[in-house]
C-alpha positions in Angstrom: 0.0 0.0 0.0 3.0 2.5 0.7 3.5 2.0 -3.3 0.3 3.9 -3.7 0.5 6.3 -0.7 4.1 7.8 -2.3 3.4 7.1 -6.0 0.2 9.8 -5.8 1.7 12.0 -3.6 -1.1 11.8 -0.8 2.0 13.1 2.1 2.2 16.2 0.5 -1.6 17.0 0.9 -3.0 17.6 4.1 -3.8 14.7 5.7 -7.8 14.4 5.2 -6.6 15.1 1.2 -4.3 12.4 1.8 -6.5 9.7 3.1 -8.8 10.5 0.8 -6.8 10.8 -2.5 -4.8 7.2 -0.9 -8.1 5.2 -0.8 -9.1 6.6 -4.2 -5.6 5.5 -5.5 -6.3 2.1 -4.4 -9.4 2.1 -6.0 -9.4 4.3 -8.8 -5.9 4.2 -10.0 -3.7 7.1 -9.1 -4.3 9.1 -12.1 -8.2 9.0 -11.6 -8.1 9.9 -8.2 -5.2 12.4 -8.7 -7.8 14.2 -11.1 -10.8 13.9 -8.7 -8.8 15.6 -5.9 -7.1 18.4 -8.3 -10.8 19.3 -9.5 -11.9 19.6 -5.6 -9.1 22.2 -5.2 -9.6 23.8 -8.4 -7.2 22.6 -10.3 -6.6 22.0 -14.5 -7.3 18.0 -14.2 -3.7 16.4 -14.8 -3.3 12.8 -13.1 -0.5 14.4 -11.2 -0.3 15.6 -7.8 2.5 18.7 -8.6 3.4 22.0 -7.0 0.4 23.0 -8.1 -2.2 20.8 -6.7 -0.3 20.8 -3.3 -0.2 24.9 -3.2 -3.9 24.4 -3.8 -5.1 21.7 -1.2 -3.0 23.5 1.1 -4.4 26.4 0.6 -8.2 24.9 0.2 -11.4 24.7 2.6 -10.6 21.0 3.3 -13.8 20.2 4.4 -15.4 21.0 1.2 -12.6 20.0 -0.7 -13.4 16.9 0.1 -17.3 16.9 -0.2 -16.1 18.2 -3.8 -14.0 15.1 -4.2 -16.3 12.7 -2.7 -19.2 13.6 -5.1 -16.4 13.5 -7.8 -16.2 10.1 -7.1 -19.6 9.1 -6.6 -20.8 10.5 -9.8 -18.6 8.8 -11.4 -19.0 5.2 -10.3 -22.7 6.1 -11.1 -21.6 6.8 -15.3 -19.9 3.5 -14.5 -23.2 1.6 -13.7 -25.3 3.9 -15.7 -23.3 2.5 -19.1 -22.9 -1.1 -18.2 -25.1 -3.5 -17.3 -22.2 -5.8 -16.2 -20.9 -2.5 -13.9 -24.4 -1.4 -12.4 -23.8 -4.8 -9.9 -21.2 -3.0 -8.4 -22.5 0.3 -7.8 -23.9 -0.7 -4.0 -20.3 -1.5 -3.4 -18.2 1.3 -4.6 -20.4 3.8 -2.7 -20.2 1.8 0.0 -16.6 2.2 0.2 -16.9 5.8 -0.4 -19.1 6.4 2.0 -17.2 4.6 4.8 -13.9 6.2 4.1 -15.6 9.8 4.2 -17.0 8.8 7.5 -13.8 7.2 9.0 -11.6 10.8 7.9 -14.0 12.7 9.7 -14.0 10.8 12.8 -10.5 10.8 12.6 -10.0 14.8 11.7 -12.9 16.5 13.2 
């Protein structure tokens, strides 16, 4: 998992950013996830976490930062299910996951 945590860059974030972007990473692939977290912070969508992207979570409201990010995600595991039949059985299970990880960062940053 550390391969994940370095590759994406999710140290240099603050640390809700970082939990978040490291379970998307995992889940997502980091380029997906790096683009889901660089549009919460208002960001041009690369698939890399850069100066840029760290200035700007820095510098965000992380809270809604990571609403932004958590919709980001949720929408799109919904186009996921909404264009394939054989994805739709999974779409319980990725917001699932979503929703658990958003709960367990605010318990642990709040």
């Amino acid at each position: 998992m550390g391969d994940y945590w370095l590759a994406a860059g999710c140290e240099e974030l603050p640390p809700p950013l970082g939990m978040a972007l490291f379970d998307g990473a995992v889940n997502l692939g980091i380029p997906r996830a790096s683009k889901f977290i660089q549009e919460a912070v208002g960001v041009a969508p690369d698939g890399r976490v850069g100066q840029a992207t760290i200035r700007a979570a820095r510098d965000a409201d992380v809270w809604e930062a990571l609403v932004e990010y958590f919709s980001l995600r949720a929408a799109y595991y919904h186009s996921l299910a909404a264009s394939s039949r054989s994805q739709a059985k999974f779409i319980k299970g990725w917001l699932r996951r979503t929703f658990k990880v958003a709960a367990w960062i605010a318990r642990a940053y709040l």
